[in-house]
C-alpha positions as CSV (number, residue, x, y, z in Angstrom):
1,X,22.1,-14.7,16.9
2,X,22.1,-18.5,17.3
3,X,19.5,-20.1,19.3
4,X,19.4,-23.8,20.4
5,X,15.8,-25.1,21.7
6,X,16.4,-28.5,23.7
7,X,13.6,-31.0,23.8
8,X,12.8,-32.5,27.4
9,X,11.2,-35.9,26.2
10,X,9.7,-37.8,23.6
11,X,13.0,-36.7,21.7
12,X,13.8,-36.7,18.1
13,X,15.5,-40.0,17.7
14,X,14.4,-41.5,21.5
15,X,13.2,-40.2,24.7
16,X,16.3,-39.1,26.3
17,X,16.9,-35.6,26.3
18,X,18.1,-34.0,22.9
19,X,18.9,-30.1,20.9
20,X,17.4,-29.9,18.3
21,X,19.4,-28.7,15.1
22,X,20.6,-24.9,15.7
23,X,18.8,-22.1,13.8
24,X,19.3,-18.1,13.6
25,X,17.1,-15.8,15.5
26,X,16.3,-12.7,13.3
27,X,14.2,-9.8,15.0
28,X,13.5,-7.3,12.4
29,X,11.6,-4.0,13.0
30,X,9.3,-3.5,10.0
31,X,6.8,-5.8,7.9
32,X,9.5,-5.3,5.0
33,X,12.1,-6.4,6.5
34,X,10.4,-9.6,7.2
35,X,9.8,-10.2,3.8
36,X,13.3,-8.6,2.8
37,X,14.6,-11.4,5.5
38,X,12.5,-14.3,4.5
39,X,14.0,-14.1,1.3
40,X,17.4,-13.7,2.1
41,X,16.5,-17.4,4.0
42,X,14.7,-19.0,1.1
43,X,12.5,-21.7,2.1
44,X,14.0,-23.1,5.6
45,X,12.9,-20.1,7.5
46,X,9.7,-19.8,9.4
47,X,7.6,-17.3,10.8
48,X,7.6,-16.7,14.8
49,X,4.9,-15.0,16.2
50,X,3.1,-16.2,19.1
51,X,4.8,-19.7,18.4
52,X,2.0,-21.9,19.8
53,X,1.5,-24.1,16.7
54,X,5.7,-23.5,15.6
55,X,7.4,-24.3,19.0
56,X,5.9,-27.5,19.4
57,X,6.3,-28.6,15.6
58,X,9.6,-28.2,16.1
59,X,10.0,-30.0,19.0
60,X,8.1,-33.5,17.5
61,X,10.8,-33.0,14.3
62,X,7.8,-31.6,11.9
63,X,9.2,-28.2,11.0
64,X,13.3,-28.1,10.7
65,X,13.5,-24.2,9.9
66,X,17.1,-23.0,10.1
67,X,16.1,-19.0,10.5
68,X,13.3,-18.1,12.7
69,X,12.1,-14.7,11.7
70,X,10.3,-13.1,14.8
71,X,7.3,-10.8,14.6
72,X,8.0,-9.3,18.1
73,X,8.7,-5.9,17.7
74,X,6.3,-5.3,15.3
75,X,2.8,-3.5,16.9
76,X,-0.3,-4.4,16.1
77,X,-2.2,-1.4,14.7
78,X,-6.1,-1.1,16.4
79,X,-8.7,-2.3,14.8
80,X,-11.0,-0.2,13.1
81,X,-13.1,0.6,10.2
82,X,-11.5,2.0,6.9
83,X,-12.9,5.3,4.8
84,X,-14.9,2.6,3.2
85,X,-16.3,0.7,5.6
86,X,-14.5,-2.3,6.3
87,X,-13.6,-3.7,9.4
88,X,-9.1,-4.2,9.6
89,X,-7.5,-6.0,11.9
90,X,-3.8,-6.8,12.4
91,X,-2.4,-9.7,11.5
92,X,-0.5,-9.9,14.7
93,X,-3.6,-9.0,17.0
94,X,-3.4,-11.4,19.5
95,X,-6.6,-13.8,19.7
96,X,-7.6,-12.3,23.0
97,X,-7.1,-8.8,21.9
98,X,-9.7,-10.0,19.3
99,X,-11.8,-12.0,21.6
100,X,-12.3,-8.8,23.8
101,X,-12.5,-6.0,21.5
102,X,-15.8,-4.3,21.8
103,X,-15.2,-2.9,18.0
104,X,-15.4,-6.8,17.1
105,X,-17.9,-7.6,19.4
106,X,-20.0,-5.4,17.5
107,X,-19.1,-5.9,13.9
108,X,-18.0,-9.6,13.8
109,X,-19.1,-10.8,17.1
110,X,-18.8,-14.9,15.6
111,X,-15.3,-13.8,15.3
112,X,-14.8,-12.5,18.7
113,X,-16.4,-15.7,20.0
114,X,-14.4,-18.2,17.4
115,X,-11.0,-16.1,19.1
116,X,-12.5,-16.8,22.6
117,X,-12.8,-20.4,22.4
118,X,-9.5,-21.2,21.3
119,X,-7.4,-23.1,23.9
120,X,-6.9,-21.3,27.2
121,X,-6.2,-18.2,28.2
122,X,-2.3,-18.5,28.0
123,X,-2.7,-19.7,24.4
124,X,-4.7,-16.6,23.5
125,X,-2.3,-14.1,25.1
126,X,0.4,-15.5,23.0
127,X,-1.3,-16.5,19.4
128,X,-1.9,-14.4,16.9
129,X,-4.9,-13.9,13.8
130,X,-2.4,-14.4,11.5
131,X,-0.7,-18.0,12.8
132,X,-4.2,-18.8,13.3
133,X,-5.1,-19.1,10.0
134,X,-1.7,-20.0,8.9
135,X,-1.4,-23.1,11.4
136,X,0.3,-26.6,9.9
137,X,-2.5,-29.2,8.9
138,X,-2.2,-31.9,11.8
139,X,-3.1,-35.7,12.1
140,X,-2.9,-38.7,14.3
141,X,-0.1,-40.0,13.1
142,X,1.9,-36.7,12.0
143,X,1.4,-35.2,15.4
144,X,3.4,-37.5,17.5
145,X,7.0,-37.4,18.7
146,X,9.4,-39.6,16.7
147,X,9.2,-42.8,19.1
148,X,5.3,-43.3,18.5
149,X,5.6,-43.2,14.6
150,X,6.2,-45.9,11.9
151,X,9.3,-46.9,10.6
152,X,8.8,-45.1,7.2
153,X,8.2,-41.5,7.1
154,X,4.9,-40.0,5.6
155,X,4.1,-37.2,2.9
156,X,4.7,-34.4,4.9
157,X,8.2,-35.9,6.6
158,X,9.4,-36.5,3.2
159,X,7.9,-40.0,2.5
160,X,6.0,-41.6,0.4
161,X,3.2,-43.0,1.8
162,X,-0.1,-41.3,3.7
163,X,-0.7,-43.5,6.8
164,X,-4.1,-42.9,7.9
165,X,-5.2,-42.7,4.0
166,X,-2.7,-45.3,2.7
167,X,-5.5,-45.8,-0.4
168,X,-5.8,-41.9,-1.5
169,X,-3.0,-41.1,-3.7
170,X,-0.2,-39.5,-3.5
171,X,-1.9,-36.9,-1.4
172,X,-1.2,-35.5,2.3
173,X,-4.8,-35.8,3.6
174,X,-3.3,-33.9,7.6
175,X,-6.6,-32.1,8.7
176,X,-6.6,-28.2,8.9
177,X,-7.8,-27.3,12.5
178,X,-7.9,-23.2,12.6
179,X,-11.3,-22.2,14.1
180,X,-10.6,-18.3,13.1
181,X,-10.9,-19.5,9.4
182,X,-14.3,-20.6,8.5
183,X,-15.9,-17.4,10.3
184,X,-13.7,-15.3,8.1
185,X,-15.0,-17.0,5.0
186,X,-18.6,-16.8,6.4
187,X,-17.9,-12.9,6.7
188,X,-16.7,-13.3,3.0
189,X,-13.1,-11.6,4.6
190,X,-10.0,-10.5,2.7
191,X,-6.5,-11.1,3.4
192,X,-3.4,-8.3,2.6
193,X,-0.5,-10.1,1.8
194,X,2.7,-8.1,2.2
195,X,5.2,-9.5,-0.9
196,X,8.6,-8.3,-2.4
197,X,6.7,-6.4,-5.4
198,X,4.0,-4.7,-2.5
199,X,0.6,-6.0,-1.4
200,X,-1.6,-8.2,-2.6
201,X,-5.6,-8.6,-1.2
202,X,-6.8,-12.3,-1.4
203,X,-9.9,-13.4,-0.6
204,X,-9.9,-15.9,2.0
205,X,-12.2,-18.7,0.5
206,X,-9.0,-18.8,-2.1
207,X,-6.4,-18.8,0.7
208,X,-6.8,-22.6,1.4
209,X,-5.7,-25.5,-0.9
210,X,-6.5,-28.5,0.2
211,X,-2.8,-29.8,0.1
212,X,-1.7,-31.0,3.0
213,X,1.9,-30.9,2.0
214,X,1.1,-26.8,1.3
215,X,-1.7,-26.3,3.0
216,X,-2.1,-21.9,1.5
217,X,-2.0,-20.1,-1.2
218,X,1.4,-18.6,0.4
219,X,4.9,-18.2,-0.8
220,X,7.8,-18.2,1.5
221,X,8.7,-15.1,1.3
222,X,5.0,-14.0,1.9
223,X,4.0,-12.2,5.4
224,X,0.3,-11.7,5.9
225,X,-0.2,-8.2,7.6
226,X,-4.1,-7.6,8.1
227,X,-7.7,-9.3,7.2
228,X,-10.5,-6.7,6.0
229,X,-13.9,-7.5,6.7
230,X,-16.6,-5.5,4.1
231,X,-19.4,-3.3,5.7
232,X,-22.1,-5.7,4.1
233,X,-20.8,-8.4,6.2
234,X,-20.4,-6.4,9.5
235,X,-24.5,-6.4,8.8
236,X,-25.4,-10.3,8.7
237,X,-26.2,-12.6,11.3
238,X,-23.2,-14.4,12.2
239,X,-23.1,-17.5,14.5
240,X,-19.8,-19.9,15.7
241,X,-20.1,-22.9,17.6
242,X,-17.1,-25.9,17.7
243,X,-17.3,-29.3,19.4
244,X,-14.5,-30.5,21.2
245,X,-13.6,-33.1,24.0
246,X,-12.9,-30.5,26.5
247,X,-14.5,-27.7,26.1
248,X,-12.7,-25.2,24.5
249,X,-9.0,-26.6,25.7
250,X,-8.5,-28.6,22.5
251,X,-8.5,-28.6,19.0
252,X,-12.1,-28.9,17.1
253,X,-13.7,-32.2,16.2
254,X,-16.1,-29.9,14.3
255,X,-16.5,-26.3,13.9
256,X,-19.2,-24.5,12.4
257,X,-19.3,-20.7,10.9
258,X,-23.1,-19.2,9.7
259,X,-23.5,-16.4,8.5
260,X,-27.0,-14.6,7.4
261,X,-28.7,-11.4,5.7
262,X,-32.1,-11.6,6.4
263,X,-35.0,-9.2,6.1
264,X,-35.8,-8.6,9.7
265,X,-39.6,-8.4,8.8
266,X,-40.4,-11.7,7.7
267,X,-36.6,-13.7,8.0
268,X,-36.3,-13.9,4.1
269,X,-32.7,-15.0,3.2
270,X,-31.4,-13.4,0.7
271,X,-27.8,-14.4,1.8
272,X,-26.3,-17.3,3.3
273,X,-22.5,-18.3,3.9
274,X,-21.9,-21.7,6.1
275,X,-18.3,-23.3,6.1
276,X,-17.5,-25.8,8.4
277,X,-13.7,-26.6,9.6
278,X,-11.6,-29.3,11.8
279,X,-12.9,-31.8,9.4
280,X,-11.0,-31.9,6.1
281,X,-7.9,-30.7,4.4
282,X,-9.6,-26.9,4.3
283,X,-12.5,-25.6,5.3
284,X,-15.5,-26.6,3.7
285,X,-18.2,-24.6,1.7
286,X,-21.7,-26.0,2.9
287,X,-23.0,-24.9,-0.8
288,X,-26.0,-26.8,-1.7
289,X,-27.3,-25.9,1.9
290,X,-26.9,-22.0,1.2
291,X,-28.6,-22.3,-2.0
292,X,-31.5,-23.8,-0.2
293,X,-31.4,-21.0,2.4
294,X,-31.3,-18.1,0.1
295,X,-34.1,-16.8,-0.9
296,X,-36.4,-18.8,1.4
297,X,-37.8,-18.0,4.5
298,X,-35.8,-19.0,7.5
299,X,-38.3,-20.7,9.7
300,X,-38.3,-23.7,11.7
301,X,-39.4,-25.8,9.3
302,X,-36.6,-25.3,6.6
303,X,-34.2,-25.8,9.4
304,X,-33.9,-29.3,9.9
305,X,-34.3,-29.8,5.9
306,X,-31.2,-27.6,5.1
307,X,-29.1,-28.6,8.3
308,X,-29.6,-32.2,6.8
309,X,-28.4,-31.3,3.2
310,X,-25.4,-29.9,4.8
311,X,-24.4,-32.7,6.9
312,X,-24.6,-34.6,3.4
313,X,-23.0,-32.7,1.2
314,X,-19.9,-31.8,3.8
315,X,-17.5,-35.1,3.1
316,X,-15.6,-35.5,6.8
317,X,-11.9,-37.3,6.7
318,X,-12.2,-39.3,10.2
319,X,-9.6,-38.5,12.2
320,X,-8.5,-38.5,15.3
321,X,-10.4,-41.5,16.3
322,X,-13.9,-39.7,15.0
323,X,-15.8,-41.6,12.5
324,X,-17.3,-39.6,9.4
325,X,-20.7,-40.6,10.6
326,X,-20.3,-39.2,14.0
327,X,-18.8,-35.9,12.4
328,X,-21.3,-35.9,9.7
329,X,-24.2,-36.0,12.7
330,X,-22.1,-33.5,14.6
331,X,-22.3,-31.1,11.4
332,X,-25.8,-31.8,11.5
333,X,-26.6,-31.5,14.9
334,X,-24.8,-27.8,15.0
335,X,-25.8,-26.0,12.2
336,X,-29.4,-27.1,13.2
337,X,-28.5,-25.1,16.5
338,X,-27.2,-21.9,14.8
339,X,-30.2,-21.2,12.4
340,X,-32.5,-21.7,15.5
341,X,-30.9,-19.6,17.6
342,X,-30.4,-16.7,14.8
343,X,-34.5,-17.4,14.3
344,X,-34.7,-16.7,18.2
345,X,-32.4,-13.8,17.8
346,X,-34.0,-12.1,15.3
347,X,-37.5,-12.7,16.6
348,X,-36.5,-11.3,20.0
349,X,-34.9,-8.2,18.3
350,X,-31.7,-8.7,19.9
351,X,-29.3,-8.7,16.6
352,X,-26.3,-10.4,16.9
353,X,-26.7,-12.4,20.1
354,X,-24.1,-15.0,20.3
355,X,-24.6,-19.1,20.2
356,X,-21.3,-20.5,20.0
357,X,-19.3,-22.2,23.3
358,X,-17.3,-25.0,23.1
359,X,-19.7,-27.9,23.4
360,X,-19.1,-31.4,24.8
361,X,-20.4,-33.7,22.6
């Protein structure tokens, strides 16, 4: 089936109304023959699931795929908890199915709220876990249509230059903005990769490069079909919270993801995970700051001390118009808030009560 999408302004070459190259429409009816379809396409096909982050790529001239390979008729299986222990969910569990889920709720409840606070409701219905944390990297100057762009293309159209980093290499430095990522690597979360030879389990903390250009540690012909959360991390105090300047409406200047085992008696550590995202290439191990935490006693004191070392040792790329000192403060500021409130939590005996809106700055 050939498909043609037509772009209504802003158009590829100018702003009068343009198609955009044609592309085949594949609909395939099992997770195998996805991958058994991707490749047969080789590497200018795409994934189409919810198409929140694709459609609009494609319309700005970013992504060119020539087969679209559509996750439509594939279910998503119910979450639940495996013979041992772990919490699955579907890849193509829709972010509000997530954000609602009473199952989640209870066992990853930062994930639940990370789900919730992603764009609007519309967006939620349609995008998915899995183009969530398989999203392109974005920046100011990338993410534009054609007729507010330079002359010369960048990195990531082809070029050879990095416009908002014209000093760093011959590196793509676009940010990576998915808010469902760092709470997975707080909940130290699993990915199953469905390839040509079978599955494959990754560890998400190993999913991410760093590379703008190639952003995962994922092949072409690679479909991600469910995330696996472990039973020890179903147990730990879990807190999301994401600044933006609307709200929840728009993507993160800053997002935050802590996660805590603590000994309810006397709030000794003896785990911590915090990852920040929104402000670098990948997410961002805060690692100096869990050392400090582990093995300590969480208490007001220690709060300010470790929030501080984080915001020091997380390196912000300024983008958007945000300066690394305002998104260093804002890392600050944030994780600050989450270990206070998981102090409150805990002394209150209410568990996993959530912290975590979208906040104004």
């Amino acid at each position: 089936m050939i498909c043609w999408l037509e772009k209504i302004s802003g158009g590829l070459l100018n702003s009068k109304t343009m198609k955009l190259s044609q592309f085949d429409h594949k609909t395939p009816t099992s997770k195998k023959e996805v991958v058994d379809l991707l490749i047969t396409s080789g590497q200018d096909s795409a994934i189409l699931a919810g198409g929140t982050d694709l459609i609009p790529n494609m319309k700005n001239g970013i992504l060119m795929p020539k087969t679209l390979v559509s996750l439509k008729h594939l279910s998503a299986q119910k979450e639940h908890i495996t013979k041992n222990g772990s919490l699955k969910l579907d890849a193509v569990s829709t972010l509000s199915q997530i954000a609602e889920s009473p199952l989640i709720k209870e066992k990853a409840p930062s994930l639940a709220q990370a789900a919730f606070h992603v764009g609007g409701q519309q967006i939620r219905n349609r995008a998915t876990l899995g183009g969530n944390l398989c999203q392109e990297s974005r920046c100011l100057y990338l993410n534009q249509s054609h007729d507010f762009q330079f002359v010369e293309a960048c990195y990531k159209r082809a070029g050879d230059c990095c416009y908002p980093f014209p000093d760093g290499g011959k590196t793509c430095r676009a940010v990576f903005m998915s808010d469902m990522a760092p709470v997975l690597i707080t909940l130290d979360a699993s990915l199953v990769v469905l390839t040509s030879h079978g599955e494959r389990q990754v560890d998400i903390a190993d999913f991410y490069t760093g590379d703008g250009l190639k952003p995962m540690n994922l092949d072409p012909n690679e479909l991600i079909t469910s995330v696996l959360i472990p039973l020890e991390s179903q147990k730990m105090q879990c807190r999301f919270i994401k600044a933006t300047p609307r709200g929840g409406l728009e993507f993160a200047m800053v997002s935050i993801a802590v996660a805590l085992t603590l000994d309810k008696r006397d709030k000794k550590c003896s785990k911590a995970l915090i990852a920040v995202g929104s402000i670098n290439t990948k997410p961002l191990r805060a690692l100096e700051a869990e050392k400090k935490l582990t093995g300590s006693l969480l208490k007001p004191s220690n709060v300010l001390e470790v929030s501080k070392k984080a915001a020091n040792e997380i390196k912000p790329l300024p983008h958007h118009g945000y300066s690394r000192g305002y998104l260093s403060q804002l890392v600050e500021v944030y994780i600050k808030r989450s270990l206070i409130d998981i102090i409150k939590a805990v002394d209150n005996k209410n568990g996993n009560q959530i912290v975590g809106k979208g906040v104004k700055p």
